[in-house]
N, C-alpha and C positions, 0 to 999 in steps of 0.2 A: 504494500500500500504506500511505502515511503517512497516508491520509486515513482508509482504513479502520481502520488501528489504533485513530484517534484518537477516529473512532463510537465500535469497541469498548470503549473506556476510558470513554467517558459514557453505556453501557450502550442503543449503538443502534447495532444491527444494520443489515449493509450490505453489500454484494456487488460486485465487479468485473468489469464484462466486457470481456473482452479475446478476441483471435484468439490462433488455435493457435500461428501464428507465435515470439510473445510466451512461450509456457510454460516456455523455459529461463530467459530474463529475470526472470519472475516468481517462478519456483523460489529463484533465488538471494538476489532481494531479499529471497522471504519466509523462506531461514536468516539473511538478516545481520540484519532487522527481531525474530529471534525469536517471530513472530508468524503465527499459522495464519489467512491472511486468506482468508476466501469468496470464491472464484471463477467468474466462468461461462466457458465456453469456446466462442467458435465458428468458425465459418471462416475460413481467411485465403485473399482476400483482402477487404476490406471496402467498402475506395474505389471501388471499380468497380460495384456492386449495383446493378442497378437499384431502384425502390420495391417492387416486387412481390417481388425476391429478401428485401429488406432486412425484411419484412414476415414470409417465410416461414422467414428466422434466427429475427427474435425471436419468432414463434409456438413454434417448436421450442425456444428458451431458458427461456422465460418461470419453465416450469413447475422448472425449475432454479436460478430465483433465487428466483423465490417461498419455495423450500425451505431456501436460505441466510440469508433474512432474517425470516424468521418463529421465532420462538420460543416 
């Protein structure tokens, strides 16, 4: 989240993706950071994917971070 703030502060959009797992973790940092950081969200678990899954996460992401960093 500190990295994404820090885009945001120099006027460059940016996006994190993280597994489901993570959504409470990231909740929290993003009220103590004060900072509404763009996220993408996908499956947990990640490490075990094979290529083909890993492939059919980020086809189904894409088009959601596309949308967080574009302006």
């Amino acid at each position: 989240m500190h990295d994404l703030q820090t885009l945001d502060r120099r006027g460059i959009p940016g996006c994190a993706v993280a597994s489901e797992a993570f959504r409470e973790a990231a909740a929290a940092q993003i009220r103590a950071l004060g900072f509404a950081a763009g996220l993408a969200w996908v499956p947990h678990p990640i490490q075990n994917r094979t290529p083909a899954e890993l492939a059919g996460i980020a086809d189904a992401t894409i088009d959601s971070i596309l949308a967080r960093i574009r302006r």
